[in-house]
Every structure is written in structure tokens, then in C-alpha cells.
Wavefront OBJ file of the C-alpha trace (Angstrom):
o trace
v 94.619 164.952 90.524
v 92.901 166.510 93.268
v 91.977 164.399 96.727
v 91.211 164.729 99.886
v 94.672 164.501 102.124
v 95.081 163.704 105.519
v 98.115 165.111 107.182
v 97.598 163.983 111.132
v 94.764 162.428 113.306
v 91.927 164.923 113.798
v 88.521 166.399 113.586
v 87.010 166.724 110.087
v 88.599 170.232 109.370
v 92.027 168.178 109.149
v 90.477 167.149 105.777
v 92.386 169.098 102.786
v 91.365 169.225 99.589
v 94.806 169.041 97.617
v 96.691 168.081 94.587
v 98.557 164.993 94.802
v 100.576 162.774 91.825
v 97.763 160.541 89.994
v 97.702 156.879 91.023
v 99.051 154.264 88.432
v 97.465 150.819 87.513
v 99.200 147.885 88.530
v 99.341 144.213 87.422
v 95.687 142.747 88.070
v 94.269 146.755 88.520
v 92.212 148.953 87.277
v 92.554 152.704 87.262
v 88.854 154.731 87.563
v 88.232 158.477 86.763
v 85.845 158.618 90.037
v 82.414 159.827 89.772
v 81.393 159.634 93.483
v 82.718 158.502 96.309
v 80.544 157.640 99.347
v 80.719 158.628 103.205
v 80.971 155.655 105.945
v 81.646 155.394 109.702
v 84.886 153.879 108.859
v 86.173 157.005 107.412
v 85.661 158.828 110.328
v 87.284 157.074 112.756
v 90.006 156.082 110.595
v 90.454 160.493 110.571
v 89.515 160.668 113.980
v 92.493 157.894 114.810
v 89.734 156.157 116.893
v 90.117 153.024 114.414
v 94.384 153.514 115.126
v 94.908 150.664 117.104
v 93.337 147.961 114.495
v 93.942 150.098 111.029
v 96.626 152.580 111.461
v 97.225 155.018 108.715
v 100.797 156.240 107.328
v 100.164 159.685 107.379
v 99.824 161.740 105.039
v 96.462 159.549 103.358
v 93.768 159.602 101.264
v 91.040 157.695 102.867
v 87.969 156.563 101.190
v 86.483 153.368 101.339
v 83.970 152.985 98.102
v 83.698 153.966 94.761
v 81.908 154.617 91.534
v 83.527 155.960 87.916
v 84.418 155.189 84.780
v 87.501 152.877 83.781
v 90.546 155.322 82.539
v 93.153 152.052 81.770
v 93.047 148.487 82.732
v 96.629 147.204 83.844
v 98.741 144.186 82.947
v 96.910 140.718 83.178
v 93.511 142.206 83.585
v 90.236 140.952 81.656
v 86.737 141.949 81.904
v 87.289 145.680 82.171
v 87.844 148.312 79.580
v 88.550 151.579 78.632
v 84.945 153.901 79.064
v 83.295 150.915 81.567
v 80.965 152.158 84.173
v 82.510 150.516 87.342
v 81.894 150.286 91.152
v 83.631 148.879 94.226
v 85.007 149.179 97.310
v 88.877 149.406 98.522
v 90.963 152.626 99.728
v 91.985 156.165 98.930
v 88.194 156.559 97.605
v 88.047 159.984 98.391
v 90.138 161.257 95.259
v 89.388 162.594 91.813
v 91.430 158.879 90.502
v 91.305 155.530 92.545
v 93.384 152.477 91.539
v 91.233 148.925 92.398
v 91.974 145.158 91.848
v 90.082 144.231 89.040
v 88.611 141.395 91.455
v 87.048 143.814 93.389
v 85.035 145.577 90.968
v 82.009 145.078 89.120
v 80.137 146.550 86.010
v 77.158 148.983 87.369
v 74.106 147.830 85.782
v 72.487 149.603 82.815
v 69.696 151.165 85.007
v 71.515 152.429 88.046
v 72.782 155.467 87.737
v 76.559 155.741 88.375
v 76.694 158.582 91.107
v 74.173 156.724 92.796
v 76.365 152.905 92.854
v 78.748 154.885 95.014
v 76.343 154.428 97.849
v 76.070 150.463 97.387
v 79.650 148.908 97.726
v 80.829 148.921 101.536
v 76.881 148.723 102.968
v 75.915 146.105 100.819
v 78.849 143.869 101.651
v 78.685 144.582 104.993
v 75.144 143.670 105.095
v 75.056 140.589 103.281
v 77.892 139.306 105.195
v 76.780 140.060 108.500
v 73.706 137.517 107.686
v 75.683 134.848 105.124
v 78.880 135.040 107.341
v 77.783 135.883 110.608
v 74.220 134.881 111.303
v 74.513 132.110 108.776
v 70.460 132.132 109.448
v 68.994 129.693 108.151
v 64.806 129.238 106.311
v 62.192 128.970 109.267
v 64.753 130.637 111.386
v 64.340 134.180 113.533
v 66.730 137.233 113.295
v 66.404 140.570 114.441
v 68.051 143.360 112.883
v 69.114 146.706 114.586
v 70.001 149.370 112.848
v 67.993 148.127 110.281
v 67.021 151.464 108.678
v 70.813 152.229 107.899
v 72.412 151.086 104.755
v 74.002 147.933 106.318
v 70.942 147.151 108.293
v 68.990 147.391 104.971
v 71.359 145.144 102.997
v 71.225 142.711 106.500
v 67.224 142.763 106.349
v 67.127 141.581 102.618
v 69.715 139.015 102.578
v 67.932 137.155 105.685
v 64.373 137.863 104.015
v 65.935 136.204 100.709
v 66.978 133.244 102.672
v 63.758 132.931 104.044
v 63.932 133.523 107.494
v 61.518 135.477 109.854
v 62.763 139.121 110.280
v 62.516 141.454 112.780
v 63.751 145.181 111.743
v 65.044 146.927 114.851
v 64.725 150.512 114.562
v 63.852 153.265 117.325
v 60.520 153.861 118.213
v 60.409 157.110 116.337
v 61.463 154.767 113.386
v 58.674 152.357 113.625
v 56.380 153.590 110.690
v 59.209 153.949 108.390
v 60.519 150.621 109.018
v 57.145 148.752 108.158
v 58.563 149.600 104.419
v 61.533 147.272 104.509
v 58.859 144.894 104.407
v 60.066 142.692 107.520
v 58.342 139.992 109.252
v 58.251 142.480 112.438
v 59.128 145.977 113.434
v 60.148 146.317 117.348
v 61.288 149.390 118.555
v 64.918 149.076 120.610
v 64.070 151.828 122.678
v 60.961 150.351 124.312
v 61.456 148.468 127.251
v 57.695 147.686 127.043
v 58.679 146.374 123.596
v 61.949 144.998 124.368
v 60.319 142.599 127.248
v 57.869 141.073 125.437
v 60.577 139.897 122.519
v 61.026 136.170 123.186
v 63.991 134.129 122.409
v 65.231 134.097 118.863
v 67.630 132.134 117.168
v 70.001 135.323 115.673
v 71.199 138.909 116.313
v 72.281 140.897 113.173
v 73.879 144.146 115.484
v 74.475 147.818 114.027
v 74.137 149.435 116.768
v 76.445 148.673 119.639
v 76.560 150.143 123.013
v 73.489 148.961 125.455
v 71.022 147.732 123.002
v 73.521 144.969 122.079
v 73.876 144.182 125.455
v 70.176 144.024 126.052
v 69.772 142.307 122.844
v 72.804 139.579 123.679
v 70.508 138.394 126.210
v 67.426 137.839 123.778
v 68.988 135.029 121.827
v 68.556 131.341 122.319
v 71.123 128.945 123.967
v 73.293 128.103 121.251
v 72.102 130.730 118.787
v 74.535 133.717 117.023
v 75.022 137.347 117.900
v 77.152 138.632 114.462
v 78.252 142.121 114.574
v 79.924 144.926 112.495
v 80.717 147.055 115.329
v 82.625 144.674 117.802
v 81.035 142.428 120.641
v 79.019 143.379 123.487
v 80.540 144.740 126.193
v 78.391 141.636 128.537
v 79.441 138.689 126.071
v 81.327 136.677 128.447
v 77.942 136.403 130.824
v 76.054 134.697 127.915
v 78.916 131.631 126.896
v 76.059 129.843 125.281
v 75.569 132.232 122.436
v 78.120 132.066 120.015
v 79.578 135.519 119.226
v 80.557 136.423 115.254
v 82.545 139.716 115.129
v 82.147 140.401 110.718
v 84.442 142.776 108.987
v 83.684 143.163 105.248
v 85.574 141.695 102.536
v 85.203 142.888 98.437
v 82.926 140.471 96.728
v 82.164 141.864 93.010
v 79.816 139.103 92.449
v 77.454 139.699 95.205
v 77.692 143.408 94.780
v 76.066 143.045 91.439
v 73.523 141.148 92.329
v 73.121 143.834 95.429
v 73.365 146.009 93.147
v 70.432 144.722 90.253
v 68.057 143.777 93.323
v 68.040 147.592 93.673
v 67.366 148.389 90.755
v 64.590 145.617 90.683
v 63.287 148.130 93.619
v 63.340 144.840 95.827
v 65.365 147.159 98.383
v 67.185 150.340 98.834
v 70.041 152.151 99.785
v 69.252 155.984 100.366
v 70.881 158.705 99.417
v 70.508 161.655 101.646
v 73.034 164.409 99.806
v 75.237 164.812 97.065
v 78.297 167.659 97.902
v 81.582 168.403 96.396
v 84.066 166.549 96.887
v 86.018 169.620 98.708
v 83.737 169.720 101.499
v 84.222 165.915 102.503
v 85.256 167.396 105.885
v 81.316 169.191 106.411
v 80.116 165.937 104.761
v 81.606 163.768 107.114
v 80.822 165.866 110.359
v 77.073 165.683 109.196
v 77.177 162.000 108.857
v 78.599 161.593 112.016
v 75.626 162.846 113.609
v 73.507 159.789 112.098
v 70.701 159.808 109.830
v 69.381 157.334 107.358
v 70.387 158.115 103.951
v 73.972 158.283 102.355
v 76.070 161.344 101.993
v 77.340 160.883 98.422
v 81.134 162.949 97.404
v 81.424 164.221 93.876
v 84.885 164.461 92.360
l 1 2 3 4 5 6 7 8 9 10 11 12 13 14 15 16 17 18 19 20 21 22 23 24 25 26 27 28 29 30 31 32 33 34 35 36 37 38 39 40 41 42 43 44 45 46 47 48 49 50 51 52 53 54 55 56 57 58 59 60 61 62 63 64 65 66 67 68 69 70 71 72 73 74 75 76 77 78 79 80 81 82 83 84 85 86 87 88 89 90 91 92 93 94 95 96 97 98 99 100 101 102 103 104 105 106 107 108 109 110 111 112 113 114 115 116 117 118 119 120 121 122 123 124 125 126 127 128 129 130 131 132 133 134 135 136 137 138 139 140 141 142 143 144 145 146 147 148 149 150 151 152 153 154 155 156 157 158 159 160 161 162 163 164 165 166 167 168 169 170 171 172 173 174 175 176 177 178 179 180 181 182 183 184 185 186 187 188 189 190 191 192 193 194 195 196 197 198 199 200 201 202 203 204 205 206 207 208 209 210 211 212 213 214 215 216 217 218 219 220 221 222 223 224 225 226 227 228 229 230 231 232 233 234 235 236 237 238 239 240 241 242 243 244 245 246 247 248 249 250 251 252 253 254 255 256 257 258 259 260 261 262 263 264 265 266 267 268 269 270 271 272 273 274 275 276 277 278 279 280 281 282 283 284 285 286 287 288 289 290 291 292 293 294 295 296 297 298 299 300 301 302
């Protein structure tokens, strides 16, 4: 099969497009012809090495962290999957023309999403929901403010917390604000509005995308005893605010909420974006454009 092969720590041209031996199904996997796989920050800095020090790579690798195909063979002791299924999921060595996944960590796309399209859902949509269910743990009545929350994750954060009733506010830049009043949030604020940012009172949660000085400036905007849950580490000023109870979320596989992600967009009840669709050879230009942000997802066909 062809994949994408990384031979040492680098900048996106260290990317080759390559042929390497095709993966076999194990005991409890499933082997998937891959339609599209999708691009994430996590990719990135695993190439860049920046991500070394917590998820070190044995070079040469295939990264890749989500998926969409169809099912080529099921392996031993597997059930629910066969031959010709349309399946999606998230795991590792995504960004190939086969992947191998435990059959736990998959899930059947639904009849009306299209299949290149699931490959944009797995990773954000966990991420998302978990960063409100796992980290916030917000409850009805309750206030959370989202940043980021135009990106995928921030999207999938904003829905969870509006299906579990609390009172929203999507985070976005100020250049963002007109776009955002379409995730249908309690409240849009833009981050980068100190005017903005000052009259924000206490609230009870922080969902954080974003990092850097907003969280910091955001840390101090939630209540004594409230929750700051983030997917990209803890603000660099969290020991100056011990009463707020810090939540660090890294996202685990969960098939079953992944379909119902997954059938609440096709319900149109939220959405995940998809900017571009490119080869799957040029994952090194796809990557370098999605490292310069943007909202929608950069989608790689094998």
C-alpha cells in the first residue's frame, strides 16, 4: 500500500509519500481500505517532534490520527463488522491507503453521511464531547464558555454543553463574532476584546482550545470552586487561582458517542466543516496549511 512515512522529526516536507507492506488484522481488529483520512494539530506536532516528550514516535511512522473507509476483513473474535461496511474511527497510522483499528473503536457511518466526509468527525468530536462530559462535567442551569468554539472541537464542546442544558458562551475572536451567532449559543463574546473580556462575570466552567494568554485571562473568570478543562494543557498562571479546579482532557475512542456525534450531524443539529479535500500525497502542503489555522477541516484522500 501506499502511506505517508515519516523518516525523522521535521517540517512538513519530511512527509513521503511511499510504499510500505499492508497492515494485517489482528485478534479483536478490523482492517479498512481508507477513504479519507483527516488533518489535526496532533499530527503536526507529533512530525514536528514538539509532542516528543509525551508521545514519542519510533521512527520511521505513519502518523494519522482518524479515519473513514470501507471494511476489507474483520479479524479473529470480532462481531459487528463485515466485509463491504462503511466504517469510521479514530486510532494511528491514519494517514495510509490501509489502517488496522480495534473493532471497539469503530463505528458504522450512518446511511446519510457521506463517507469522505465522517473522516472529519472522529478525533474533534471526541475531543469535544469529552472536554464538557469529562472535563467540565457542566451541569443544567450551569455557565460555560467555550474558546475556540468555531473549530471542530470547540463545535463538538458547544453542543454537548447546549445538550446538557447549560448556558453557553461561544468564544471566538472578534472578527468571528457574526459567524459564531450560528452555533446557536446562549452568548457570543469575543476573546480579543478587553472591553468584552471585562464585562464577563464569573462563570461556573471554562471549556479551553485555545491556550496561551486567553486561558490565562480566562482562568481568572471562573468561580471559586468551578472547572477550567482543557485539550491543550493548563494555563501557564494555574497555581495563582488554587480554588479552580484544573481538568487537563486527552481523548479516548468511544464508538458509541461518535455515532450519535455523528447522526446529530446529519440531523444538521451541528457541524463539523470541511475546508479541502487533497490527495493523499500532498499531506505535507495539507498539513502546513492547517497549521496556519482556519475553521474548516483539511480532509486526505487515499
Amino acid at each position: 500500500m501506499k502511506a505517508i512515512v515519516l523518516h525523522e522529526y521535521g517540517g512538513p516536507e519530511n512527509l513521503k509519500y511511499e510504499s510500505v507492506p499492508d497492515p494485517v488484522a489482528g485478534p479483536g481488529e478490523v482492517l479498512i481500505r481508507v477513504a479519507a483520512s483527516s488533518v489535526n494539530p496532533i499530527d503536526y506536532k507529533l512530525r514536528s517532534g514538539e509532542a516528543r516528550s509525551y508521545y514519542p514516535l519510533e521512527l520511521p511512522a505513519i502518523i494519522g490520527t482518524d479515519f473513514s473507509g470501507i471494511v476489507r476483513e474483520v479479524g479473529e473474535k470480532v462481531s459487528g463488522f463485515k466485509a463491504g461496511d462503511k466504517v469510521m474511527g479514530f486510532g494511528s497510522k491514519a494517514y495510509a491507503e490501509l489502517v488496522t483499528a480495534k473493532a471497539t473503536d469503530l463505528t458504522l457511518v450512518p446511511e446519510k453521511l457521506d463517507l469522505i466526509h465522517a473522516a472529519a468527525l472522529p478525533l474533534v468530536t471526541a475531543t469535544g464531547e469529552q472536554l464538557i462530559t469529562r472535563g467540565t462535567k457542566i451541569q443544567s442551569g450551569q455557565t460555560v464558555l467555550v474558546s475556540g468554539a468555531l473549530g471542530g472541537v470547540g463545535r463538538s464542546a458547544v453542543w454537548t454543553a447546549k445538550k446538557a442544558g447549560a448556558i453557553v458562551i461561544a468564544g471566538v475572536r472578534k472578527a468571528q463574532l457574526k459567524q459564531a451567532e450560528t452555533l446557536g449559543a446562549s452568548q457570543v463574546l469575543a476573546l480579543d476584546d478587553s472591553a468584552a473580556m471585562e464585562k464577563l462575570g464569573f462563570i461556573d466552567a471554562v471549556a479551553d482550545t485555545v491556550s496561551g494568554k486567553t486561558a490565562e485571562m480566562l482562568l481568572a473568570k471562573v468561580k471559586q470552586g468551578g472547572v477550567f478543562a482543557s485539550v491543550v494543557g493548563s494555563p501557564a498562571n494555574a497555581k495563582m487561582h488554587p480554588t479552580v479546579k484544573i481538568e487537563e482532557v486527552y481523548a479516548v475512542p468511544d464508538a458509541k458517542t461518535l455515532r450519535t456525534m455523528a447522526e446529530d450531524q446529519v440531523a444538521e443539529r451541528f457541524v463539523i466543516p470541511v475546508d479541502r479535500m487533497v490527495p493523499l500525497s500532498d499531506a505535507g502542503e495539507a498539513q502546513a496549511a492547517a497549521a496556519k489555522g482556519g475553521i474548516g477541516k483539511i480532509l486526505l484522500l487515499a
